[in-house]
C-alpha positions in Angstrom: 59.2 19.0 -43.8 56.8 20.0 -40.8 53.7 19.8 -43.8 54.9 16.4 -45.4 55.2 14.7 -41.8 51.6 16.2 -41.2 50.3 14.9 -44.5 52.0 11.1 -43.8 50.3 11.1 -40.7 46.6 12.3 -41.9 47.6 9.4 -44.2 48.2 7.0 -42.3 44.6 7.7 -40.2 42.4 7.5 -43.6 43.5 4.3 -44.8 43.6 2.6 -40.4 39.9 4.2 -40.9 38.9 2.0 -43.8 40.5 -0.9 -42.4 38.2 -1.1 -39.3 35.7 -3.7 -39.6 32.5 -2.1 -40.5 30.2 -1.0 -37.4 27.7 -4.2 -37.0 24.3 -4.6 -34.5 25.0 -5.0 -30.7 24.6 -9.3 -30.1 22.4 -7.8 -26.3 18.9 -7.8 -27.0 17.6 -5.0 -26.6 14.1 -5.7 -27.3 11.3 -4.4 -25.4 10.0 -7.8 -23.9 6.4 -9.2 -24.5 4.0 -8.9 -21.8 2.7 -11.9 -20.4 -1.2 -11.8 -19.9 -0.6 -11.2 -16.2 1.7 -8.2 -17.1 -0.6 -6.6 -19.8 -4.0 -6.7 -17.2 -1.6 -5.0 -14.5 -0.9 -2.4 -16.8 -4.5 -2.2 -18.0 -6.1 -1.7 -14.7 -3.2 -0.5 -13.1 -0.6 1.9 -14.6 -2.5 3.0 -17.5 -5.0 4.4 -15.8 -3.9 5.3 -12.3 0.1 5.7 -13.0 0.5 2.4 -10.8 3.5 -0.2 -11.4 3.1 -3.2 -9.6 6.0 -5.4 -9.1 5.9 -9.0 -8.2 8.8 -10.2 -9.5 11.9 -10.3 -7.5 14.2 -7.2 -7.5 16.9 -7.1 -4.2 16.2 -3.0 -4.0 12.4 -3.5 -3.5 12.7 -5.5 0.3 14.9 -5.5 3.1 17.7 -7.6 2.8 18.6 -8.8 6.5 14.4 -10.8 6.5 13.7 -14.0 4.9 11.3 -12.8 2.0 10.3 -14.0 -1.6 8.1 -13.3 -4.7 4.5 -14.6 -4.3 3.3 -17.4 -6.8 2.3 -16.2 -10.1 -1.0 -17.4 -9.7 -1.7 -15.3 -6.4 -0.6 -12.1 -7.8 -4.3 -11.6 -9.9 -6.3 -12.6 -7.0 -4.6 -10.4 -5.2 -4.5 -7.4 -6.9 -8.0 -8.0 -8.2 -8.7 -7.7 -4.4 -7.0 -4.6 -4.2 -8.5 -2.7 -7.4 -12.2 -3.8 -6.1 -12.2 -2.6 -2.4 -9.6 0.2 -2.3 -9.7 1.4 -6.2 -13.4 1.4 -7.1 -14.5 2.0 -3.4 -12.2 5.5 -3.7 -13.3 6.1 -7.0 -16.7 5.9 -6.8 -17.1 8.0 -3.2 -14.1 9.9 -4.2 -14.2 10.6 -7.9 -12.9 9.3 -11.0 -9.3 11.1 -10.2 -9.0 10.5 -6.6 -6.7 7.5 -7.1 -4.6 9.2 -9.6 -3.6 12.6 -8.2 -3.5 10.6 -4.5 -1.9 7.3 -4.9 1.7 5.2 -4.2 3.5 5.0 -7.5 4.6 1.6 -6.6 3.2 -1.5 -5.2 5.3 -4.7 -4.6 3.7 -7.8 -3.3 5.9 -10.2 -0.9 4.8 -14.0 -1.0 6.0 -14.7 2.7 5.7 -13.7 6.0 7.6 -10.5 7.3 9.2 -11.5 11.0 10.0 -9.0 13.3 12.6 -9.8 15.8 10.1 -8.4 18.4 8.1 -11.7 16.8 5.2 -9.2 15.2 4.2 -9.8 11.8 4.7 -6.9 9.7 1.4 -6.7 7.1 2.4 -4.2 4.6 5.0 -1.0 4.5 4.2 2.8 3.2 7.6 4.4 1.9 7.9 7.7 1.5 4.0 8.2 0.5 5.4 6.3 -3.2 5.2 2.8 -2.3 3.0 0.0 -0.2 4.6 -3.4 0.2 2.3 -6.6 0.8 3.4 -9.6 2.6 2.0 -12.9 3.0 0.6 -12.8 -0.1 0.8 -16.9 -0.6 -1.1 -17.2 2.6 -4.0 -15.1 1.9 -7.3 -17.3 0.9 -9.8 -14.4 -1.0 -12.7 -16.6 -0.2 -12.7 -16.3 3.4 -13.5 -12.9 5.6 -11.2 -13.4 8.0 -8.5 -13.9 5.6 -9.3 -11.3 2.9 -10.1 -7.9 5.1 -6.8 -9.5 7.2 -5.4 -8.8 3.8 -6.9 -5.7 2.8 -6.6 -3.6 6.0 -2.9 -3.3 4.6 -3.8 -1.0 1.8 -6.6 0.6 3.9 -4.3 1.4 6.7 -1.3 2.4 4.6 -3.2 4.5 2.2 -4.8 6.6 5.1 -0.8 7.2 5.6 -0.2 8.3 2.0 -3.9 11.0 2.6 -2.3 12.2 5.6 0.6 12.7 4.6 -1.0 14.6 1.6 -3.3 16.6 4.3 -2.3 16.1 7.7 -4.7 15.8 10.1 -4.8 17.3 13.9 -2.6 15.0 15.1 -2.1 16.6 18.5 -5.4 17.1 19.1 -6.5 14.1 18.2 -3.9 12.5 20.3 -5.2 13.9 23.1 -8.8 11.9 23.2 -6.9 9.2 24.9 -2.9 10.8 25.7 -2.3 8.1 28.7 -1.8 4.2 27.2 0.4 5.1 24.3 3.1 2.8 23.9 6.3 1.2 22.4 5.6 -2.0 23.6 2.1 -2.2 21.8 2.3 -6.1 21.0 2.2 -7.1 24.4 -1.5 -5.3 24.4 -4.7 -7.6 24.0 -7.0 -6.3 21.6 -9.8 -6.4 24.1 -7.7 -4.6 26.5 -6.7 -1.7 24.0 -10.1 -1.3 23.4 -11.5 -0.8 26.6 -8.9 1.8 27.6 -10.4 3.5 24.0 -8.2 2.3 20.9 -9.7 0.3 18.6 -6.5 -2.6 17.9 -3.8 -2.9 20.0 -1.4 -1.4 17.2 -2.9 1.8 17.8 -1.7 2.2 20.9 1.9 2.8 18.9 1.3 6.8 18.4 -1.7 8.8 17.5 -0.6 8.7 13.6 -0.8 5.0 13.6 -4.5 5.2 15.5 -6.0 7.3 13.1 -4.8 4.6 10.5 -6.0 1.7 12.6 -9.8 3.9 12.8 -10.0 4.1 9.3 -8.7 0.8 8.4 -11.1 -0.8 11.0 -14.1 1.0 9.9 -13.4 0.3 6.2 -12.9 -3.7 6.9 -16.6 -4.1 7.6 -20.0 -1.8 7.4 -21.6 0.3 10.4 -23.4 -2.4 11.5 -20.2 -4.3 11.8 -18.3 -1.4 13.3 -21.1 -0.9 15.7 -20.9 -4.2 17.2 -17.2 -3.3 18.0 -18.2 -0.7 20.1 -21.4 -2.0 21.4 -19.4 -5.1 22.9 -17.1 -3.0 25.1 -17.5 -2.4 28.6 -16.2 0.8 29.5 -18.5 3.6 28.3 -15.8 6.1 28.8 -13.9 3.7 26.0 -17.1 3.9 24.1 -17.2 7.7 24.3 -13.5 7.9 23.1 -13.9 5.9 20.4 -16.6 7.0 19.2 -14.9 10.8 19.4 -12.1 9.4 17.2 -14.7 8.2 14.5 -16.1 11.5 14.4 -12.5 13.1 14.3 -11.8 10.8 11.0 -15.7 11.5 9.5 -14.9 15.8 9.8 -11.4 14.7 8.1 -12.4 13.1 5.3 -15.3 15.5 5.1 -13.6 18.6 5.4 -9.8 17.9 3.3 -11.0 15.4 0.9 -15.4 15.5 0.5 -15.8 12.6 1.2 -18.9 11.2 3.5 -16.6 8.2 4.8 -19.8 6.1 6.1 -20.6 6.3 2.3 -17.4 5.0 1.6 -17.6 2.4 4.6 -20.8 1.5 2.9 -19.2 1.0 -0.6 -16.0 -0.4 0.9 -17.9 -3.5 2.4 -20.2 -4.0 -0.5 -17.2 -4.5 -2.5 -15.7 -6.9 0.1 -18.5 -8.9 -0.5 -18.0 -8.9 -4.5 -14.8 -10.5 -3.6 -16.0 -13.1 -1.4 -19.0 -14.3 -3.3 
């Protein structure tokens, strides 16, 4: 009896089996979507070869939800990023070597089309996370064609990316903080730029901490060429400023000297002849 019910049963599931409807295609496409042409020249120039994925569309776990922020206009996101492969890409590559950008690089780079308020009322340029990602605000607002404008622009990548190297290879951060330990501060904003720099800090942002100076040196340096740099310096009054900052631009020449082999005026040198392909 045990066997027969066993039997009616097994039965019973064959013939429910073969009156299933028969397993058809899922209605979601799952298609890999077609690149637009904007899509397929960011991954030519920039994930292909450097293992780069720039995102510009909108995605709610790329910013910070409490600011008002939103995706940049398609048509700034080429000019934009053309900007960024010219004077950080190729100016690293060529100084650096073909495989500097792609052993030392953020895996992610999201563009922002508006401003980024701080309730302090700074404006927040651009974000490192983690050494894997840059954000860049303001993206609308930037006009490629003017000086001001562009290196405004650029000093975001140049300032962020001397983050990621550091963080790669720190440099003597104590040490260096000691070329000018007394006007540190929290409440950097309220600095003038001309004050910061005669007390020996080239912006007033890097009066935040020495790891944020060290940026603000190398971003500085790389938004113009020596001459440019030179007139910085020359045009302050205090010579002990002038002595201070010009011990900080030798601390940031034996870094990238000694950790990395580069000769950063040759970069500073390539750095604004690329500027200058942009604006012209």
């Amino acid at each position: 009896m045990k066997k027969y019910i066993l039997l009616l049963i097994a039965l019973v599931a064959i013939s429910s089996c073969k009156l299933e409807d028969k397993i058809t295609e899922s209605d979601l496409d799952v298609s890999t979507p077609k690149l637009s042409e904007l899509d397929a020249w960011l991954r030519k120039e920039f994930t292909t070869p450097y293992n780069i994925d720039v995102r510009y569309s909108w995605d709610d776990d790329e910013v910070d939800q409490s600011r008002y922020l939103f995706p940049p206009l398609i048509d700034n996101v080429k000019p934009a990023m053309e900007a960024i492969k010219t004077i950080w890409v190729d100016t690293y590559t060529k100084v650096g070597g073909k495989d500097f950008i792609k052993k030392i690089a953020p895996r992610n780079i999201v563009l922002i089309g508006g401003i980024n308020l701080n309730p302090s009322g700074t404006i927040t340029l651009g974000l490192a996370e983690g050494g894997k990602k840059i954000v860049f605000f303001s993206v609308d607002l930037v006009d490629f064609k003017n000086r001001a404008s562009l290196t405004r622009f650029i000093s975001t990548i140049q300032h962020e990316y001397t983050h990621i190297l550091n963080q790669t290879v720190p440099f003597d951060e104590p040490n260096y903080g000691q070329i000018t330990p007394g006007n540190y501060t929290a409440q950097w904003f309220n600095e003038s730029i001309k004050k910061s720099r005669e007390l020996g800090y080239i912006t007033s942002y890097a009066r935040a901490n020495p790891f944020e100076d060290f940026a603000e040196m190398v971003k500085t340096m790389l938004s113009s060429d020596k001459t440019g740099y030179d007139k910085i310096i020359n045009n302050i009054t205090s010579a002990k400023a002038k002595k201070d900052l010009r011990k900080k631009e030798a601390f940031v020449v034996e870094y990238f000297l000694t950790e990395f082999n580069i000769d950063f005026y040759e970069l500073q040198k390539v750095a604004a002849a690329n500027i200058e392909k942009i604006l012209n």
